[in-house]
Backbone and ligand atoms as CSV (ligand in chain L), in Angstrom:
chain,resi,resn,atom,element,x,y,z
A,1,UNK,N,N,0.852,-1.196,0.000
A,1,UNK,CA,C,0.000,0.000,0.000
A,1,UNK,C,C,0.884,1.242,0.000
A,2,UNK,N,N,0.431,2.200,-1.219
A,2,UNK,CA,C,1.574,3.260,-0.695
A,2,UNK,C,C,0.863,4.540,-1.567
A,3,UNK,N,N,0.276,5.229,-0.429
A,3,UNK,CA,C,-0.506,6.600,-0.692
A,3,UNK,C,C,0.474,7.586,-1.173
A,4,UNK,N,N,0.164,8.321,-1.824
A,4,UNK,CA,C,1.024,9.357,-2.640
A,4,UNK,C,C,0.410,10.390,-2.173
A,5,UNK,N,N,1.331,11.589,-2.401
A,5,UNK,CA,C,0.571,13.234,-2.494
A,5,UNK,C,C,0.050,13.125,-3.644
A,6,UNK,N,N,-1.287,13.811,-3.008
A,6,UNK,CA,C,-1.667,14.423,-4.322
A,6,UNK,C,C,-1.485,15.791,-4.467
A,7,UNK,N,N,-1.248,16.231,-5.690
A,7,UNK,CA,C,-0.523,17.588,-6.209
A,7,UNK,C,C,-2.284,18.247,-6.338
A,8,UNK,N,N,-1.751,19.865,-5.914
A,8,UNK,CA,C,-2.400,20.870,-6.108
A,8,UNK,C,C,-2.270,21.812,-7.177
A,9,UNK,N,N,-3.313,22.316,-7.746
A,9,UNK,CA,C,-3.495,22.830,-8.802
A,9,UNK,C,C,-3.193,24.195,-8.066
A,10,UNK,N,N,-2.195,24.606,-9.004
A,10,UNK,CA,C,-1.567,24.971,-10.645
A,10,UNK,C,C,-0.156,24.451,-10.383
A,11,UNK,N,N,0.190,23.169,-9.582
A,11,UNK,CA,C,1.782,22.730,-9.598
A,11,UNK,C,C,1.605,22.029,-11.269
A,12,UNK,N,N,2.910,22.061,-11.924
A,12,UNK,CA,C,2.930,21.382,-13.012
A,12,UNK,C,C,2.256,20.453,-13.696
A,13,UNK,N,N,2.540,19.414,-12.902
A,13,UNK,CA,C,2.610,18.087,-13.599
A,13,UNK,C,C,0.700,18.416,-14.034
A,14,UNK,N,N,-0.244,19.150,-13.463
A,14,UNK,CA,C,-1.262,18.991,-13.475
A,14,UNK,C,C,-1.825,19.811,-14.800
A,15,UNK,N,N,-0.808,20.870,-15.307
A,15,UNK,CA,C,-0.733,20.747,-16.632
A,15,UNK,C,C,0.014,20.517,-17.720
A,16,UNK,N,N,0.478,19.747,-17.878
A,16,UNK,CA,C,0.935,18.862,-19.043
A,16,UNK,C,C,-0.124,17.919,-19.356
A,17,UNK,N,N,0.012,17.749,-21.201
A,17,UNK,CA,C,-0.463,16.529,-21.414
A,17,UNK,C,C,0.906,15.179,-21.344
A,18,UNK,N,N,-0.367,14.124,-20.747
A,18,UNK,CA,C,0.423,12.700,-20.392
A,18,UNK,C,C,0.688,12.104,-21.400
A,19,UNK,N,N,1.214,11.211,-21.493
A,19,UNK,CA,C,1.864,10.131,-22.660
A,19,UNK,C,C,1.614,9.218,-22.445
A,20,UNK,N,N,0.683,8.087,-23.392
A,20,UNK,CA,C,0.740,7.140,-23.602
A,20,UNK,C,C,1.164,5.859,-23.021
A,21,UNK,N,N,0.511,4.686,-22.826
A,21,UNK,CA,C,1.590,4.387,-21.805
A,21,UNK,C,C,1.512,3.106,-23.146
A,22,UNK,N,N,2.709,2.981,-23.408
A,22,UNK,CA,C,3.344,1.852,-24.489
A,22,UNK,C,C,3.341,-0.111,-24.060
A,23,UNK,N,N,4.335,-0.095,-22.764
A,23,UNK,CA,C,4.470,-1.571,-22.181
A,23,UNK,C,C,3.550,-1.923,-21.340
A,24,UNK,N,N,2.566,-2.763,-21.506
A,24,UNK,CA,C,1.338,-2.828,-20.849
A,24,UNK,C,C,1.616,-4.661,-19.594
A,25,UNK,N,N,1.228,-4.921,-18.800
A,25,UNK,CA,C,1.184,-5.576,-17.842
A,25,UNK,C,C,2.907,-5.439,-16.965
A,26,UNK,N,N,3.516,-4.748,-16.942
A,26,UNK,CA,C,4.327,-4.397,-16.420
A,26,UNK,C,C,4.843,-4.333,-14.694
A,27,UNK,N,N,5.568,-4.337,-13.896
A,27,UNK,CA,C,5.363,-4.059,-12.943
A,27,UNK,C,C,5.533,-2.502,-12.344
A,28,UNK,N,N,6.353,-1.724,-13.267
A,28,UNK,CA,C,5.584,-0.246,-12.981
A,28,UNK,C,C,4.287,0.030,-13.173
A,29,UNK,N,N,3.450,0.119,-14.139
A,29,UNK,CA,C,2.090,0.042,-14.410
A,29,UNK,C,C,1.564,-0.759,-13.760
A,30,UNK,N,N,1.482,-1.820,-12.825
A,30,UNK,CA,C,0.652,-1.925,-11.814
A,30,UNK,C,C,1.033,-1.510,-10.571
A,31,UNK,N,N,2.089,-1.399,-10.241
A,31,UNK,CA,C,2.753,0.007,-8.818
A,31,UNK,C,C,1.966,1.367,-9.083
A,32,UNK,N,N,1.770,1.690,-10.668
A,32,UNK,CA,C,0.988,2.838,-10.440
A,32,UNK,C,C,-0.320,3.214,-10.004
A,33,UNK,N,N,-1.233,1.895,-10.715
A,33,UNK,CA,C,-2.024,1.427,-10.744
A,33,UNK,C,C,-2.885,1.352,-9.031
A,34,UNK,N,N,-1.524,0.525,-8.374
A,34,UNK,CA,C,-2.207,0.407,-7.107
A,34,UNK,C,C,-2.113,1.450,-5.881
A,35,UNK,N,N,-0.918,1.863,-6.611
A,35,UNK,CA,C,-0.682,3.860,-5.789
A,35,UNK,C,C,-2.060,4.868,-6.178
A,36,UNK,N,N,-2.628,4.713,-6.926
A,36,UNK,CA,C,-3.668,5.371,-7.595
A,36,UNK,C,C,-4.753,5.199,-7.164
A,37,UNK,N,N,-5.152,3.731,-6.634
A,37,UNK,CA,C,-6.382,3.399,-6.139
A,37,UNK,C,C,-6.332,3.298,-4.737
A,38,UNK,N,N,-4.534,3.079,-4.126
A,38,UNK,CA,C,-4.755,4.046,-2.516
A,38,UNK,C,C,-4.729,5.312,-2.210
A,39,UNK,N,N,-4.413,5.964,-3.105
A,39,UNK,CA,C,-4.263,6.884,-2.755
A,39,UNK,C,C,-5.932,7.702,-2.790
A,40,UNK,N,N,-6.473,7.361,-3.747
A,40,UNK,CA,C,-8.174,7.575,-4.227
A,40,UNK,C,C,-8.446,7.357,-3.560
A,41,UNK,N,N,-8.658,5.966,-2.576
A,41,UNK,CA,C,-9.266,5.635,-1.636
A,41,UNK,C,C,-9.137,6.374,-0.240
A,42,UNK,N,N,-7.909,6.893,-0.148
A,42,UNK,CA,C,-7.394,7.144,1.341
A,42,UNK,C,C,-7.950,8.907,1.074
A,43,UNK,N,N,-7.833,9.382,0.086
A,43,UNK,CA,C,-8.217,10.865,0.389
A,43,UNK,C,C,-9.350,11.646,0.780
A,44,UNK,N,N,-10.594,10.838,1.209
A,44,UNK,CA,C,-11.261,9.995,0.094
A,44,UNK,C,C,-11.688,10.983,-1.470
A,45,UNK,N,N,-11.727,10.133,-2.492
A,45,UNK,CA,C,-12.041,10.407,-3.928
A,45,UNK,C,C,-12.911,9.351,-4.769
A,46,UNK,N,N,-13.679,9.786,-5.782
A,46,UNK,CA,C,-13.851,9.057,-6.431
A,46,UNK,C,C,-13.384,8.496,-7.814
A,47,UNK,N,N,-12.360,9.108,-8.383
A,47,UNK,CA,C,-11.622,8.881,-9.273
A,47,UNK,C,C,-9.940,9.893,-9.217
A,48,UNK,N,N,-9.354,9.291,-9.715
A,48,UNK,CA,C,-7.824,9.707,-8.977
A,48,UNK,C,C,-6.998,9.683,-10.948
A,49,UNK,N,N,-6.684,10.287,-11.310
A,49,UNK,CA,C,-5.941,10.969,-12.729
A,49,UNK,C,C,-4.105,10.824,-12.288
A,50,UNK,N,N,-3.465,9.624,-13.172
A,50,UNK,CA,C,-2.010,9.834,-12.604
A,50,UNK,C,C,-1.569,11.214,-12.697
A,51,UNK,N,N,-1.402,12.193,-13.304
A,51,UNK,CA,C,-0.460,13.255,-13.023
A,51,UNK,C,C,-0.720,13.976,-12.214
A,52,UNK,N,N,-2.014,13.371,-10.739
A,52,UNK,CA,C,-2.886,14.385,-9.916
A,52,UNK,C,C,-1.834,13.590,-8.929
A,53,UNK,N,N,-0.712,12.699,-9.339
A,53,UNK,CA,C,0.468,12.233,-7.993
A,53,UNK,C,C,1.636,11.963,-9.150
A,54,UNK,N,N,1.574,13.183,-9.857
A,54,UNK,CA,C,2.812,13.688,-10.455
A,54,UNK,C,C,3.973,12.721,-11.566
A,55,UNK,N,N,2.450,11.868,-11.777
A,55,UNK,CA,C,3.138,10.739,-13.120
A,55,UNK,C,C,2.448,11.077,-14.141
A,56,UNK,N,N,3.403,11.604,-15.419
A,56,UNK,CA,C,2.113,12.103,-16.582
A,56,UNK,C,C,1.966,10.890,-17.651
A,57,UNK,N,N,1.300,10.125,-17.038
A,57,UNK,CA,C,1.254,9.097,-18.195
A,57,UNK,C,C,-0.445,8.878,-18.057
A,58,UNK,N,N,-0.957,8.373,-19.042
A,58,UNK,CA,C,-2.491,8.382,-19.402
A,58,UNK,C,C,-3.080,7.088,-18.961
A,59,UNK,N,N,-3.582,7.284,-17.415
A,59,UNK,CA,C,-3.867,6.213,-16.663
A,59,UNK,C,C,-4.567,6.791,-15.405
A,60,UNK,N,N,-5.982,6.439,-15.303
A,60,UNK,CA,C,-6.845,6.622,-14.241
A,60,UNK,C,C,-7.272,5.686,-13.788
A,61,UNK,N,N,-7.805,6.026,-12.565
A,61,UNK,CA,C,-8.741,4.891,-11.675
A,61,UNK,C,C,-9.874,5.726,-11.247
A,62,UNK,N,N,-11.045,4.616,-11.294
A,62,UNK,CA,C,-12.361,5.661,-10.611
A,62,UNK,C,C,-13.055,4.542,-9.757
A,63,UNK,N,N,-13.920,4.568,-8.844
A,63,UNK,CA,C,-14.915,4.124,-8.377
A,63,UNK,C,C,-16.012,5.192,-7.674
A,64,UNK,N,N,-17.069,5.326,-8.759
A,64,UNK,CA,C,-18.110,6.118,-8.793
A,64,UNK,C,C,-19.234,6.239,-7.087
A,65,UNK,N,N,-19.185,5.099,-7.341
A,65,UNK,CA,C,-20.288,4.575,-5.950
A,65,UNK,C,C,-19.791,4.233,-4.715
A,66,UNK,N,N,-18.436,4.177,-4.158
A,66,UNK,CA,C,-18.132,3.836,-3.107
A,66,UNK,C,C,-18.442,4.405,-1.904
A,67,UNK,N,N,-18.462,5.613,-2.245
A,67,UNK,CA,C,-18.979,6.399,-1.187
A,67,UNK,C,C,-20.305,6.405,-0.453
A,68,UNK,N,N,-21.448,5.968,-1.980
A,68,UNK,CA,C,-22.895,6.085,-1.430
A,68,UNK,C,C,-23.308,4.731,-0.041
A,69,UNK,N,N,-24.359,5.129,0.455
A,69,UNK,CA,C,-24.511,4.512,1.386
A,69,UNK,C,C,-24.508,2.906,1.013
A,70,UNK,N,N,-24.439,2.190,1.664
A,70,UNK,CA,C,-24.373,0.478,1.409
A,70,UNK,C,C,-23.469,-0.245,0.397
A,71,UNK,N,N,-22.738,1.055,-0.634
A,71,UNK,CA,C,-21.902,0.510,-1.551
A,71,UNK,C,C,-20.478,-0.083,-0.943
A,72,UNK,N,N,-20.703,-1.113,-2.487
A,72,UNK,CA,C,-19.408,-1.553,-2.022
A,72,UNK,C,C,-17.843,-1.223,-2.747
A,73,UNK,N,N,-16.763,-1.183,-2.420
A,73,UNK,CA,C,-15.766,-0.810,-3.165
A,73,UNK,C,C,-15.951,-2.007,-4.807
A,74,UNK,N,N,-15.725,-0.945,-5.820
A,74,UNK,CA,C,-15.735,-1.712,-7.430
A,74,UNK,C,C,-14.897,-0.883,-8.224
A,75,UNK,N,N,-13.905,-0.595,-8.076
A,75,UNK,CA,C,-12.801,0.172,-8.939
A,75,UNK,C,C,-12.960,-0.021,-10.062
A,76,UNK,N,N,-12.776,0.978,-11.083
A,76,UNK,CA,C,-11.944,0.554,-12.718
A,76,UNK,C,C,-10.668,1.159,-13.012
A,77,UNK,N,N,-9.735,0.617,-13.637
A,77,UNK,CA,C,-8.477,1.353,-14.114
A,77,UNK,C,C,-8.798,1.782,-15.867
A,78,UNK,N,N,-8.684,2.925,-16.247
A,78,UNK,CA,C,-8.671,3.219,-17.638
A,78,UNK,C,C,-6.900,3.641,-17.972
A,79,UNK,N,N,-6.483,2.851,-18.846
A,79,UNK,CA,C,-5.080,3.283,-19.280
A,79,UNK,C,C,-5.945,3.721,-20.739
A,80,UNK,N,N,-5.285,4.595,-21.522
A,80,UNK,CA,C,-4.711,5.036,-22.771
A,80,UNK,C,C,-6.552,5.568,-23.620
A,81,UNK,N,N,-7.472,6.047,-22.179
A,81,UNK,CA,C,-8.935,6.305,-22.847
A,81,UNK,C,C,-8.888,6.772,-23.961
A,82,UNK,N,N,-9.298,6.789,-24.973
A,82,UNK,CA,C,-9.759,7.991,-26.184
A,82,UNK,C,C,-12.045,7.578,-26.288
A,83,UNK,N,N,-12.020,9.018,-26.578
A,83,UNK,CA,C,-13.306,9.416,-26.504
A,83,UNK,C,C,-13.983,8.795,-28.076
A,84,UNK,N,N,-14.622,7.830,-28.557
A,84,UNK,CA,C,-15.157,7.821,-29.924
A,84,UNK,C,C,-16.422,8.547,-30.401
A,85,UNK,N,N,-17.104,8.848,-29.367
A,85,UNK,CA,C,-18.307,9.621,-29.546
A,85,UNK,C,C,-18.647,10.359,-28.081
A,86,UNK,N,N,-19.545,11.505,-28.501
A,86,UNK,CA,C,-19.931,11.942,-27.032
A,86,UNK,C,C,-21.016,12.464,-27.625
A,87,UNK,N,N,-22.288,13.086,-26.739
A,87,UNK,CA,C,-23.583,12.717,-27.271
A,87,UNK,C,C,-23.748,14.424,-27.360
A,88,UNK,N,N,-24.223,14.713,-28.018
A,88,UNK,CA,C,-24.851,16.768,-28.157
A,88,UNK,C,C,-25.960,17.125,-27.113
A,89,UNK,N,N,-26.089,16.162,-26.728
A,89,UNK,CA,C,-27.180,16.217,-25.236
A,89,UNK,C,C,-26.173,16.382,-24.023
A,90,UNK,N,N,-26.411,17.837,-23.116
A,90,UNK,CA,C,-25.497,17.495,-22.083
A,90,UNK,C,C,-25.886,17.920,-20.768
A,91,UNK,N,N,-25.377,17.766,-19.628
A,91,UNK,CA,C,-25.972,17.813,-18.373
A,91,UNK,C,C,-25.133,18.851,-17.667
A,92,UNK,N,N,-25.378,19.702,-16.524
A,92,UNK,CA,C,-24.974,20.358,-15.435
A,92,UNK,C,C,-24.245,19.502,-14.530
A,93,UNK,N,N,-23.226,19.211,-13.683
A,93,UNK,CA,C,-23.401,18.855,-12.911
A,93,UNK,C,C,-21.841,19.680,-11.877
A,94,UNK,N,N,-22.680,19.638,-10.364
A,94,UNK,CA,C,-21.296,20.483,-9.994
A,94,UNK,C,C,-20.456,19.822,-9.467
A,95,UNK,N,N,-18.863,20.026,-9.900
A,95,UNK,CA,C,-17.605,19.006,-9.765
A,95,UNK,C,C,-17.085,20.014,-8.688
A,96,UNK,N,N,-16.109,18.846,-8.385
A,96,UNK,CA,C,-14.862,19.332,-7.412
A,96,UNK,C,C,-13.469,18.447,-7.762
A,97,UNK,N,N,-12.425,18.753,-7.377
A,97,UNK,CA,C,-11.606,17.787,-7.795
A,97,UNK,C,C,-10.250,17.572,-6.556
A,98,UNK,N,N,-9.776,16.521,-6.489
A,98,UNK,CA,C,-8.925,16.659,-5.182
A,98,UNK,C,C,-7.764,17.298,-5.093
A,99,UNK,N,N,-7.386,17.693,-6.318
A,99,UNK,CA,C,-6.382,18.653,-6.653
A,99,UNK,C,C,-6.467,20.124,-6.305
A,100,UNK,N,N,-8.401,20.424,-6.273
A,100,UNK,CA,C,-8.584,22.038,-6.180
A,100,UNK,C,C,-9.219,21.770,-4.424
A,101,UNK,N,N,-9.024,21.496,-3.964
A,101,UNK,CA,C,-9.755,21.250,-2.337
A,101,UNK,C,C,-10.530,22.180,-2.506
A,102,UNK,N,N,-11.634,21.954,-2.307
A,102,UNK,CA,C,-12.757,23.090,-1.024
A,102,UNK,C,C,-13.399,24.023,-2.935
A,103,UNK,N,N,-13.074,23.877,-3.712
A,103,UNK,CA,C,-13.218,24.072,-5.163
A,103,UNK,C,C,-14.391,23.706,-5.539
A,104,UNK,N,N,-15.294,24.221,-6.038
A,104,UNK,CA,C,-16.627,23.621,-6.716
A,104,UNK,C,C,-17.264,24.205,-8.256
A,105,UNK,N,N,-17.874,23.899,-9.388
A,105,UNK,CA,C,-18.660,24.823,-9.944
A,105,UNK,C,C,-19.367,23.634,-10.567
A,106,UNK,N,N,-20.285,24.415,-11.015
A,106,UNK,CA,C,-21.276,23.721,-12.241
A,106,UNK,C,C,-20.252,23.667,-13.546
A,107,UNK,N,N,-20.251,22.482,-13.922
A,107,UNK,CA,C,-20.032,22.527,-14.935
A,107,UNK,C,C,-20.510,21.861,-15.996
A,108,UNK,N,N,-20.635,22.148,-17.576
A,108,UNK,CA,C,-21.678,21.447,-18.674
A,108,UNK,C,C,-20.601,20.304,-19.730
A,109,UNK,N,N,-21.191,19.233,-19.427
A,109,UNK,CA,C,-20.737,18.431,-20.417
A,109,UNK,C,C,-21.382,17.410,-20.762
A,110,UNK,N,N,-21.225,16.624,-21.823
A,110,UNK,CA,C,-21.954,15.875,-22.695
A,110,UNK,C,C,-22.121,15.130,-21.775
A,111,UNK,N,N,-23.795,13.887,-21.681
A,111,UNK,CA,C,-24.403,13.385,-21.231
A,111,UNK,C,C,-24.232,12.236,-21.076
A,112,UNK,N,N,-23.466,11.690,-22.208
A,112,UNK,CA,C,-23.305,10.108,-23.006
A,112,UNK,C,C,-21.996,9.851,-23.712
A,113,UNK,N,N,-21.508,9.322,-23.922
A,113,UNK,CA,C,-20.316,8.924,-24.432
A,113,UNK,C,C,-19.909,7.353,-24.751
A,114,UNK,N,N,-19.289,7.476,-26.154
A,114,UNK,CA,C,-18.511,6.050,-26.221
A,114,UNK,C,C,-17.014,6.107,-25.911
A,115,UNK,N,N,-16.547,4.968,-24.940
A,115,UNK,CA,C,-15.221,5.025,-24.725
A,115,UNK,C,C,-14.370,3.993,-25.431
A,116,UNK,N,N,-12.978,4.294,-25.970
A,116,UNK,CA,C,-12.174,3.161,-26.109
A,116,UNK,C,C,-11.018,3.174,-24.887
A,117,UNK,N,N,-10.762,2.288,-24.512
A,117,UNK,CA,C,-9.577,1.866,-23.415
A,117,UNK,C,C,-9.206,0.178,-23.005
A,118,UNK,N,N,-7.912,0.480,-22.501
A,118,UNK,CA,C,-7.162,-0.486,-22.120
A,118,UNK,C,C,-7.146,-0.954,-20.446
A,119,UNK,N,N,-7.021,-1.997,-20.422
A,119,UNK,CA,C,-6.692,-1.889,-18.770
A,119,UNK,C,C,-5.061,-2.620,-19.191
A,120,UNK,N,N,-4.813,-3.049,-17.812
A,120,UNK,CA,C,-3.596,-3.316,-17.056
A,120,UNK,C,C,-2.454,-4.406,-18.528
A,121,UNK,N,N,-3.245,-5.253,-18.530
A,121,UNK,CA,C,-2.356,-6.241,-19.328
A,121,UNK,C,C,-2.400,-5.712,-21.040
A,122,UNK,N,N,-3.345,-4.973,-21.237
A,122,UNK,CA,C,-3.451,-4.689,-22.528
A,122,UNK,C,C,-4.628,-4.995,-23.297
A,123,UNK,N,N,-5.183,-5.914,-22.582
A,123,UNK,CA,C,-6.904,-6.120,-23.361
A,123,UNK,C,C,-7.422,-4.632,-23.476
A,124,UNK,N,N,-7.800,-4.579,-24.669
A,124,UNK,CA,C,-9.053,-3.816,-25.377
A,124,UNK,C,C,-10.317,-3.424,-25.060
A,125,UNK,N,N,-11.031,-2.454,-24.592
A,125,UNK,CA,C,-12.853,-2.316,-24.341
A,125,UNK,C,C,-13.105,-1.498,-25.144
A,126,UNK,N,N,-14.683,-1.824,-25.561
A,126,UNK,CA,C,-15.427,-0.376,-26.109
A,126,UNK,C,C,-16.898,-0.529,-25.327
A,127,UNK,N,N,-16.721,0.672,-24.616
A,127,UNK,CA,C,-18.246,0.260,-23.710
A,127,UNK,C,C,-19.039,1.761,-24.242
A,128,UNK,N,N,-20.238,2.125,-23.733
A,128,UNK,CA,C,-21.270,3.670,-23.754
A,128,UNK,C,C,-21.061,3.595,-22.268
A,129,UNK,N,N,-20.926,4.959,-22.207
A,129,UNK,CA,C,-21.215,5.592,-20.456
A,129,UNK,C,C,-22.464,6.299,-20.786
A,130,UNK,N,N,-23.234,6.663,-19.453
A,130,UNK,CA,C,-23.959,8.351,-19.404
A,130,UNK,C,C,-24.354,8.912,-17.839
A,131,UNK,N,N,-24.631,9.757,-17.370
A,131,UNK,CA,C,-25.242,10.484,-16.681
A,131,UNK,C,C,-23.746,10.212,-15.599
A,132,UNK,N,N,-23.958,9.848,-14.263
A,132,UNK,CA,C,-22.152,10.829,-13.544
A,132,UNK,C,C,-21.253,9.689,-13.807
A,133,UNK,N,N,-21.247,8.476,-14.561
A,133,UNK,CA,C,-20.128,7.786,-15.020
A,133,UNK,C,C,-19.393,8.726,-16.050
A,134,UNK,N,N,-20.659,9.073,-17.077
A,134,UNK,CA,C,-19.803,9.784,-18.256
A,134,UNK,C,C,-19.315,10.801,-17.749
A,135,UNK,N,N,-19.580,11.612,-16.827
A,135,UNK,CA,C,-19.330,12.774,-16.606
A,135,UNK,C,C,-17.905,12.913,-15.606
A,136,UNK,N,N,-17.796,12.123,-14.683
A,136,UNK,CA,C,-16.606,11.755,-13.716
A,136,UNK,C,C,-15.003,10.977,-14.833
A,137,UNK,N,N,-15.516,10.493,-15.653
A,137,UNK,CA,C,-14.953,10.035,-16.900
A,137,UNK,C,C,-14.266,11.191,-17.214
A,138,UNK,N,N,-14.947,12.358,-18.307
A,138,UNK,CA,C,-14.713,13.088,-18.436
A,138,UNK,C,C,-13.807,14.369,-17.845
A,139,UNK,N,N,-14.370,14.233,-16.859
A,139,UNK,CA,C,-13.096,14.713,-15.661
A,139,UNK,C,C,-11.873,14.428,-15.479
A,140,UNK,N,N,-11.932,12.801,-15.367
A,140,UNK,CA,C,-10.388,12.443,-14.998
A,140,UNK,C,C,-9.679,12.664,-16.695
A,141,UNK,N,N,-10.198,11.708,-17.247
A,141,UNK,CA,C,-10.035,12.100,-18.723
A,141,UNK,C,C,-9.064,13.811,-19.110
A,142,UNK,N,N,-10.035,14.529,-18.515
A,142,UNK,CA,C,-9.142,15.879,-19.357
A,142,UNK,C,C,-8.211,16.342,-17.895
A,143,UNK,N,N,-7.391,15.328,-16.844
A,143,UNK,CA,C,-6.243,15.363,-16.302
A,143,UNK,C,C,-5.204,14.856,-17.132
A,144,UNK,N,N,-5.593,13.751,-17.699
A,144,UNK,CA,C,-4.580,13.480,-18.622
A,144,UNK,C,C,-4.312,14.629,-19.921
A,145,UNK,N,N,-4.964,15.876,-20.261
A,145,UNK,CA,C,-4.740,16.396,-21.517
A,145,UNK,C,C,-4.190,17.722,-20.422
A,146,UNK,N,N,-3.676,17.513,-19.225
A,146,UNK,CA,C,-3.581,18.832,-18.423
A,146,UNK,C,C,-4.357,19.841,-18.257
A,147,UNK,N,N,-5.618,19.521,-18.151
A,147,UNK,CA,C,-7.138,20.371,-17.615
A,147,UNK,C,C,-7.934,20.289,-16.900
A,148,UNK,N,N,-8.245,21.143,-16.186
A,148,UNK,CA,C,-8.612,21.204,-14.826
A,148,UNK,C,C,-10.177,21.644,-15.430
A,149,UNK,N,N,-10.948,21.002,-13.996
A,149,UNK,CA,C,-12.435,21.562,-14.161
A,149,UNK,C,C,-12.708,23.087,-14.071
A,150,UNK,N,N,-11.869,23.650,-13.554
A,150,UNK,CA,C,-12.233,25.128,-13.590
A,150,UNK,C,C,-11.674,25.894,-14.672
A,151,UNK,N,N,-10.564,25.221,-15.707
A,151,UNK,CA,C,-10.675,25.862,-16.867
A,151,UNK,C,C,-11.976,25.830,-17.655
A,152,UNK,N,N,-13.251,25.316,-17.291
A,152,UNK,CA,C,-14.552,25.598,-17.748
A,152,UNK,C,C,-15.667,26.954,-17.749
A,153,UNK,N,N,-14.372,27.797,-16.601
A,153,UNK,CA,C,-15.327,28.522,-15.529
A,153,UNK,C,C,-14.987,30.055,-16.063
A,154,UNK,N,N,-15.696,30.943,-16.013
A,154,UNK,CA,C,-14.952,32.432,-16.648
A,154,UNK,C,C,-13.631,32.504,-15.925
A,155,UNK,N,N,-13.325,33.326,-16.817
A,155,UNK,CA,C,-11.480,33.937,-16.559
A,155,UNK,C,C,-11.486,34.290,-15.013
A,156,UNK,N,N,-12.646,35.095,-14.692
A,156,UNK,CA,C,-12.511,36.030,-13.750
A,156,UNK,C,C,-12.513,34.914,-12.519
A,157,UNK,N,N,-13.815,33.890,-12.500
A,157,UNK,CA,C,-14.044,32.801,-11.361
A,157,UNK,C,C,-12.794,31.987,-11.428
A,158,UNK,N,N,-12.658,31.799,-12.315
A,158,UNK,CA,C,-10.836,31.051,-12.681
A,158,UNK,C,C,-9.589,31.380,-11.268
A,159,UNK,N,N,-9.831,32.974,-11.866
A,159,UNK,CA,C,-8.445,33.868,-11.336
A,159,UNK,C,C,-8.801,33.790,-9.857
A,160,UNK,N,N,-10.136,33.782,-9.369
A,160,UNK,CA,C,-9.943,33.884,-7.936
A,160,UNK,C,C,-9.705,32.419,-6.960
A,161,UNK,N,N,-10.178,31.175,-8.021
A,161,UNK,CA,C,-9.864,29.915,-7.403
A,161,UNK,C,C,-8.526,30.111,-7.178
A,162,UNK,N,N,-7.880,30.294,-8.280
A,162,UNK,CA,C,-6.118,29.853,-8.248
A,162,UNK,C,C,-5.732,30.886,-7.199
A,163,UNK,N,N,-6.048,31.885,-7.092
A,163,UNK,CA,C,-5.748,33.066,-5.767
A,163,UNK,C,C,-5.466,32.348,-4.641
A,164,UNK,N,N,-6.915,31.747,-4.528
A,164,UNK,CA,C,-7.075,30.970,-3.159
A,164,UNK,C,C,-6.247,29.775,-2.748
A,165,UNK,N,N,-6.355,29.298,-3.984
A,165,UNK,CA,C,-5.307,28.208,-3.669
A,165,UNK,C,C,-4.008,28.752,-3.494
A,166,UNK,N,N,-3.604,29.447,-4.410
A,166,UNK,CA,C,-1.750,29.815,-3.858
A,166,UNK,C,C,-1.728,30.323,-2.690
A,167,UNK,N,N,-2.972,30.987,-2.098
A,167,UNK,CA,C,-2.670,31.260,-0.728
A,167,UNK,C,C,-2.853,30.615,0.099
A,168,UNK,N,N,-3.867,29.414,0.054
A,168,UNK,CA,C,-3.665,28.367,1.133
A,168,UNK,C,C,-2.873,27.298,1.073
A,169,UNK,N,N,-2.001,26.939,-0.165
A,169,UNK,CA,C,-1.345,25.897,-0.003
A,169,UNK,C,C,0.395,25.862,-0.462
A,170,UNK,N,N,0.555,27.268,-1.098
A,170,UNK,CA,C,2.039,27.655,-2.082
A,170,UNK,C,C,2.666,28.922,-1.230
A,171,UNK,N,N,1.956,30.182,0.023
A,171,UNK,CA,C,2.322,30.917,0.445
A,171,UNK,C,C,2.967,30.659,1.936
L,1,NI,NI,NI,-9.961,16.012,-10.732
């Protein structure tokens, strides 16, 4: 078991885009793998983006429902997602992310989506998401392209998150 920091937004690694991850069943890629889903777990989170613990390679973990009452822990790992469709129908919903603590807004994005991804050894999926799968997806998803949920938000609501944060966590 080995919990990582998680990095605060606007430290680096949280914008860069990640790379690919090439050698698949590996024993780095599952060290990351399982740093990712303690560390998710221990903060608590529901989905955890590697470069949000300062590895930029294109590899998330989520478990949507753990939190709700009676659920039980059901993780997924997405290595190397790409988006094949996303639906012109889209929903509100307000995010936070563990990178922006205490951070919130509404934000609008597509409703539905087709995903392609890999897990651990290299097998292949193509599944449809919609409603806060697609949307928590989407989230971790644009950590790997180095984007944060509040680049959604005007300039101005923008400028005062990052304020706050450099002053509670960089001053
Ligand atoms: Ni996030």
């Amino acid at each position: 078991m080995s919990i990582q920091r998680i990095l605060i937004y606007p430290e680096d690694c949280l914008k860069k885009v990640a790379q690919p991850i090439q050698d698949f069943g590996t024993d780095d890629l599952k060290t990351l793998v399982q740093d990712l889903l303690d560390s998710m777990y221990d903060a608590p989170g529901v989905g955890l983006a590697a470069p949000q613990i300062g590895v930029s390679l294109r590899v998330a973990v989520t478990d949507v429902n753990w939190r709700s009452e009676g659920a039980e822990k059901q993780h997924q790992v997405w290595i190397n997602p790409e988006f094949l469709w996303k639906s012109e129908k889209t929903e509100i919903t307000e995010e936070g992310c563990l990178s922006l603590p205490d951070m919130y807004a509404d934000i609008e994005r597509p409703s539905a989506l087709r995903l392609r991804w890999f897990d651990v050894v290299g097998n292949v999926f193509e599944e449809d998401f919609e409603g806060f799968q697609a949307v928590a997806l989407q989230h971790e998803f644009d950590h790997l392209d180095g984007k944060v949920f509040i680049d959604y938000v005007s300039a101005l609501k923008r400028r005062m998150m990052v304020k706050k944060l450099k002053k509670k966590y960089f001053s």
